[in-house]
C-alpha positions, 0 to 999 in steps of 0.5 A: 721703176724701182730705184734699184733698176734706174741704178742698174741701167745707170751703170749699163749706160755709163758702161756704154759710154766707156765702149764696155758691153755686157751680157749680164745682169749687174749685180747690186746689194746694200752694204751691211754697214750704212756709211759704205753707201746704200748699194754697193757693186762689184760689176768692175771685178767682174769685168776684171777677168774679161778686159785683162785689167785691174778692178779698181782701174775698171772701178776707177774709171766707172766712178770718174764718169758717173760722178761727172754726170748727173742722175736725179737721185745719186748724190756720189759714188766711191770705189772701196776695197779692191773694185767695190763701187759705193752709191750714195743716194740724195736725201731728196730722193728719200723725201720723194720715196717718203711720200710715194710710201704716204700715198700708196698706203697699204698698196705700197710694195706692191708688184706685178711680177704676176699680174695677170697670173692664176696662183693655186696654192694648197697648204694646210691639208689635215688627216680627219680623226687625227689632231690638226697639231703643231705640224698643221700649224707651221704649214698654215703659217707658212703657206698662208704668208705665201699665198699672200705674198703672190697676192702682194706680186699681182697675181690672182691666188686661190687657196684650197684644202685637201683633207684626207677623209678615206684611208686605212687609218681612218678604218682604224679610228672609227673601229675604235670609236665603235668599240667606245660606243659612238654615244661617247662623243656625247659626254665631250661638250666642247669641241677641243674635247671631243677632237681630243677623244677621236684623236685618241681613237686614232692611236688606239685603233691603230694600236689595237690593229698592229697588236692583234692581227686577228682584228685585221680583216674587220678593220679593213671591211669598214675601211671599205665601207667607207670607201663604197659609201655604204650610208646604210651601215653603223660604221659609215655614220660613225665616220660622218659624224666625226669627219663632220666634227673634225672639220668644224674644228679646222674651220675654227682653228684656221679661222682663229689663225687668220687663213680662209679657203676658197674650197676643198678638195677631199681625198676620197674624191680624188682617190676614184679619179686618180685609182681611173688614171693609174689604170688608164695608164697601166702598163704604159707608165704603171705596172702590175705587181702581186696584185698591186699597181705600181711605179718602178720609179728606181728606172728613174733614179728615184724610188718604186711605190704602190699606187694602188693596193692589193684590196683594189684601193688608191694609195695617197700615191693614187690619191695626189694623182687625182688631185693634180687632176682635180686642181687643173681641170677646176681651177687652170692655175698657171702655177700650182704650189704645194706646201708639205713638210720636208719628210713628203720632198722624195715621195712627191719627186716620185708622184710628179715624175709619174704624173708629168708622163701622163700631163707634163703641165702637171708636173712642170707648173707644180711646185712643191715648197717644204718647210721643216718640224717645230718643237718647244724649247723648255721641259716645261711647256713641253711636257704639258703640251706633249708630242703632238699637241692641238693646235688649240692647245698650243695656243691656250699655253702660249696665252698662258705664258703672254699673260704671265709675261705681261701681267704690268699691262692690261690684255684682253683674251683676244689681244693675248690670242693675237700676241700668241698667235703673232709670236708663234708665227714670227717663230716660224716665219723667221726661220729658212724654209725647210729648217726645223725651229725649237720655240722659246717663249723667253725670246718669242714672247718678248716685247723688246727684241726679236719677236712678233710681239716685238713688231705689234708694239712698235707698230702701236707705238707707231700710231700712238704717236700719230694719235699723239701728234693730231692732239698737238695740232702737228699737219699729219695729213699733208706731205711736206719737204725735208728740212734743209738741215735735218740729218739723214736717218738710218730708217729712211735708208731702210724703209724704200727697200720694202719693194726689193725684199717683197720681190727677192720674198717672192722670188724665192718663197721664203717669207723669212725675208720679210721677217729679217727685213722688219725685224731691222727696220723695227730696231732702226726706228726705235733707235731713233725714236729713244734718240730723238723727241718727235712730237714738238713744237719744231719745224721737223716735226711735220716731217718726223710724224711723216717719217712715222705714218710711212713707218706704220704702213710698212709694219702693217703691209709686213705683218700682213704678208706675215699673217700677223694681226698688227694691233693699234693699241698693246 
């Protein structure tokens, strides 16, 4: 049990023994300034209202009873303010949670909060012929730290892709790379240049469809040799040869960013089974209008779609509707969470809404979590980047910038690409879901403050100290007491909290927690390392290298859950 809930029941007991009974949950926090304690409570001005009494007497009389009795881990508690009461924990206690840290390892943190618990999780879903760009980007991050934090809360997640790999748009593309001339593809020799010119396809297909109506019913017919699969005709093999391309580069790109998939779902899979479920359900929950199949979400208080088009086809309304069928009946999550960005919140309140009619588990055990846009700050990077840059493009700026920002140290191409994708991400990450984020590489790129890279190099540091110590001959390995007269550090009075932030991370999947949370830590303990010399010949010192094993553990359990490659040298 977390020292938090002993605190908790401590309070719930002293609360029992004064003949004072709750129904609620006591309330604890840290305080922001340290030397107020390490948790602080206002159960006593809650209480205020109910018993008819002055908070600081409530206050006062809790404090008198707890510091008359004795708890293993509580060094005094004082009452502050108008009813705030201060927990002062024993150093001893920081010793005990040192070495649990040691012992625990990579595991440390670890919860159960879904042990036992299937989690589903759909992120990074790219529309074929179009570039995987900054969008994709900010939802593989986002939704690759969230598959790994219900990792880290017990549960057994599954991760999927859902490309999309039939629709109107796709039609437009390859009408374009017909008119090029498929052998075009060949004068591309990378890859990045080849999704460059289908990426070009795309906007100039759907360019030349909204300016000239006549090409309107020719486009459509590929369209619809693609939906029927017609293998026979040019227009399908000039669709499966650059669905096939573009899928070798989602594959290197989410490789290359550190996030797997256990399978694929596509869109014209789920497009045949969700177009049967529509018409299942038609008129009971769908309707006929003008030829199409809809749903009056406005008679719900939400907005009316189409579901199915006039030409007979599923819309992605249809679509995400086979796919909720898709991912229960092949997977059975017990929870299934869908990251977009935040433009798809009302659109899916109305797929939902219709999908639960149908399987309430479909719309009760989804979730969908939104996330917002990201731009680049300065007109330099934004200009050579664009308005809808590759993510591979991305990344080759951003390594651009890291080796001219650190051209004093000697970087490999692969220890730039970890910096840049470490930068990217913490840029990302750092921000409150939903929030849009601007990137700026001279705070981003920093090696000093608030940034990825900021973390990796501590976390170096970290073990160039380790690695330092075992040339000294100092005991790295085994765990030893405090001494007597060794001051408390501020990092200490942080680090046992990484259990809470997982949990308060899970809880409301939000990874920023984590960020703020490390980002802290981090400057605690650079703080002390420029304030204390911790390799030396004194009887500290063995515990001083403790303090920096535990450290590194938590920096590479936190840049884990953050998706963050945590270099041991920079």
């Amino acid at each position: 049990m977390h020292i938090a809930h002993q605190i908790q029941e401590y309070i719930h007991q002293t609360l029992n023994s004064l003949g004072i009974n709750i129904d609620f949950d006591v309330h604890l926090e840290h305080p922001g300034d340290l030397s107020h304690g390490d948790y602080s409570t206002n159960v006593a001005m809650v209480l205020a209202p109910r018993l008819q009494r002055k908070p600081q007497d409530i206050a006062l009389q809790i404090v008198s009873n707890m510091n008359e009795s004795v708890h293993p881990h509580i060094e005094k508690v004082e009452v502050a303010g108008p009813g705030f009461i201060n927990i002062f924990l024993k150093k001893t206690f920081f010793n005990q949670e040192l070495n649990t840290i040691l012992e625990q390892g990579d595991n440390y943190g670890g919860l159960d909060t879904y042990k036992d618990k299937n989690i589903l999780v759909e992120h990074s879903s790219p529309n074929l012929f179009k570039a995987f760009h900054i969008g994709h980007l900010m939802n593989n991050t986002i939704g690759e730290s969230l598959a790994r934090l219900y990792t880290k809360a017990g549960a057994s997640v599954t991760t999927i892709s859902y490309p999309s790999d039939v629709s109107l748009g796709i039609g437009k593309a390859v009408w374009q790379l017909l008119q090029y001339g498929v052998e075009k593809l060949e004068e591309h020799k990378s890859i990045e240049d080849k999704i460059h010119f289908l990426g070009e396809c795309y906007v100039n297909g759907t360019r030349a469809y909204d300016d000239d109506p006549t090409l309107e019913k020719e486009i459509r017919e590929i369209t619809q040799d693609i939906y029927q699969s017609r293998t026979h005709l040019d227009s399908y093999q000039a669709y499966l040869l650059g669905k096939d391309i573009n899928l070798e580069y989602f594959k290197g790109v989410t490789s290359r960013l550190g996030s797997h998939f256990d399978g694929y779902i596509y869109e014209s899979e789920a497009g045949e089974i969700g177009k049967d479920i529509v018409l299942e359900n038609t008129p009971l929950i769908y309707s006929e209008s003008d030829g199409a199949v809809i749903y009056e979400g406005e008679k719900y208080g939400l907005h009316t779609r189409v579901f199915i088009n006039k030409e007979g086809n599923p819309t992605y309304e249809a679509k995400d509707t086979g796919l909720l069928k898709i991912k229960f009946d092949r997977y059975a999550p017990d929870l299934s969470l869908l990251v977009t960005d935040n433009q798809q919140a009302e659109y899916y309140k109305v797929v939902l809404d219709a999908a639960g009619k149908i399987n309430k588990e479909w719309k009760e055990k989804t979730i969908h979590a939104t996330h917002g846009r990201m731009q680049f700050k300065g007109q330099k990077m934004s200009s050579r980047l664009g308005n809808t840059p590759l993510v591979t493009d991305i990344l080759n700026e951003v390594n651009e910038e890291v080796r001219q920002r650190a051209s004093d140290r000697e970087l490999s191409d692969q220890q730039s690409d970890v910096i840049s994708i470490g930068a990217l991400k913490y840029a990302i990450l750092r921000t409150q879901a939903g929030k849009d984020i601007n990137f700026d590489p001279d705070t981003s790129l920093s090696f000093e403050g608030d940034s990825g890279p900021y973390l990796q190099y501590t976390y170096a540091r970290c073990i160039s100290l380790i690695e330092k110590a075992d040339s000294f001959g100092i005991d790295v390995k085994n765990s030893h007491m405090r001494p007597i007269d060794m001051d408390l550090t501020n990092l200490e009075r942080c680090m046992y909290r990484f259990p809470e932030v997982i949990g308060t991370a899970v809880n409301q999947r939000h990874p920023h927690h984590i960020v703020t949370y490390i980002t802290e830590l981090a400057q605690h303990f650079n703080t002390w390392y420029g304030n204390t010399k911790i390799v030396d010949d004194s009887n500290e010192a063995s515990y001083k290298i403790m303090m920096v094993r535990g450290m590194a553990h938590i920096l590479k359990n936190s840049l884990w859950l953050l998706g963050i490659d945590a270099p041991e040298k920079m």
